[in-house]
N, C-alpha and C positions, 0 to 999 in steps of 0.2 A: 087418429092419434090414440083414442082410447084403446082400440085393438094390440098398437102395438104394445101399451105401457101394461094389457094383460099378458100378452106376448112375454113379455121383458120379466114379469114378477113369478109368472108359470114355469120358466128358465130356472130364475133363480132360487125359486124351490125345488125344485130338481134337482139342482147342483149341493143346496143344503141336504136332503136326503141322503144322496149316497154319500157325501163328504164326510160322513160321522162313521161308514164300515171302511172306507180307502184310508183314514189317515192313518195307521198303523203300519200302514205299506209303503205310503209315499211320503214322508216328514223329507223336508229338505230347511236348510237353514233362515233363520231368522235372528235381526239382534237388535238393540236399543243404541245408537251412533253415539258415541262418547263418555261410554261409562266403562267404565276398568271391572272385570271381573265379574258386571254385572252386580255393581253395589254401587250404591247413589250415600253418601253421609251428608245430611240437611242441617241447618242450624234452625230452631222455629222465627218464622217467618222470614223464612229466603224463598225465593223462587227458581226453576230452573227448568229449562224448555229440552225434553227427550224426545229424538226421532223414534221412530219403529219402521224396522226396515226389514225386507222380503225377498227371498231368492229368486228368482226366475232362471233355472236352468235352462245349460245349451238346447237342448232338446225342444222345449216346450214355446208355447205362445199361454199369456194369460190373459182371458177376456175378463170374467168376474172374480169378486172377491167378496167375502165378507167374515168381519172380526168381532171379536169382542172387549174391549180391555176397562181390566179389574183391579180396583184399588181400595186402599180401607178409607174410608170418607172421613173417621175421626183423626185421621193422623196428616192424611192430606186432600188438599181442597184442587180438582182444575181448573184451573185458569181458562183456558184456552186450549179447544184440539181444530186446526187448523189443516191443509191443505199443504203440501210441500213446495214451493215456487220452483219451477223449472224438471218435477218429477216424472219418470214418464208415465208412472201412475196415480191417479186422481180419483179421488172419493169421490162419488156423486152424491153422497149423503152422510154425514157423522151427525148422530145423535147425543149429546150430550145430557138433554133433559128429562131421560125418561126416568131414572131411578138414580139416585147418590149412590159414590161406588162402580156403576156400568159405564161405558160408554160403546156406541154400535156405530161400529164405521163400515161402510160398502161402495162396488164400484163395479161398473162394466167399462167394458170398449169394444164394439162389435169388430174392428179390425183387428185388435190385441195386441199386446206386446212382449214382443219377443226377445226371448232370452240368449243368452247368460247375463243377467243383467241382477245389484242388488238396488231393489226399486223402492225408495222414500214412500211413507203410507201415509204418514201422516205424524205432523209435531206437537206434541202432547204439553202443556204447561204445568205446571203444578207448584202450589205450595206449601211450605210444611207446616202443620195448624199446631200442633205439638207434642211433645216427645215421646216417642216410643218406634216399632218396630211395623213395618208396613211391606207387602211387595205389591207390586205391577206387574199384572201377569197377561198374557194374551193368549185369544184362543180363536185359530182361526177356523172358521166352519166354511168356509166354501175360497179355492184359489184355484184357478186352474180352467181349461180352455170350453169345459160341456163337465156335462155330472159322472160320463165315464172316465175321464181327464183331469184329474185331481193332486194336487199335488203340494200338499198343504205345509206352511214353513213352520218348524218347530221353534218357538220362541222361548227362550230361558227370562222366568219373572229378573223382574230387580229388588233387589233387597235394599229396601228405603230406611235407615236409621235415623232420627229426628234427634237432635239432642239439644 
């Protein structure tokens, strides 16, 4: 068990590696499920639960992934980042506790899933602490089937007004 789980993390850095020279080449899309324009208007202390969601083109299979998403911690607090029920892609790990602000979410599937598919990542909570001006941004460092095989979704931040 242990061999495979260095197995598994010797992968994944791998994938992180080249992932930072190929994304200029392969951005394919990304977007936030139910936001207009990509602006969220909050009242202070409302809440309101945003997916983040990922392309998987015709072409491709995606076995790992790993993101990152960025928030201003004075303006809003999260709640809850969660798992998406019924997606065909599934975090095996979101970190939410390591720094105010971050959040690290990752995933394999050694079989993969294959595309044209826009595949649920995971559903973000948040609430507004108060007012002023914030985005949520993401940044994905590894999607895609091996570390040659990259093919990372460009995600437009959302523009968070708190008022």
């Amino acid at each position: 068990m242990r061999k495979n789980i260095t197995k598994v993390f010797i992968i994944m850095m791998a994938v992180l590696a080249v992932a930072i020279t190929v994304h200029a080449e392969n951005s394919n899309k990304g977007s936030w499920a139910g936001i207009a324009d990509n602006a969220l208007n909050l009242a202070v202390g409302e809440e309101v639960v945003i997916q983040l969601n990922a392309e998987i083109p015709a072409d491709k299979t995606l076995n790992a992934f790993s993101c990152m998403i960025m928030y201003d911690e004075k303006v809003l607090e999260v709640l809850d980042v969660a798992k998406v029920e019924k997606s065909a892609v599934t975090p095996k790990n979101i970190n939410n506790d390591k720094e105010a602000g971050e959040i690290f979410v990752n995933g394999f599937d050694v079989t993969g899933v294959k595309g044209k598919l826009d595949a649920a990542i995971v559903n973000v909570t948040v609430k507004a602490l108060e007012a002023g001006n914030a985005n949520i941004s993401v940044l994905f460092s590894a999607f895609g089937a091996s570390a040659d095989d990259q093919f990372l979704p460009s995600v437009p931040p959302v523009k968070v007004t708190v008022h």
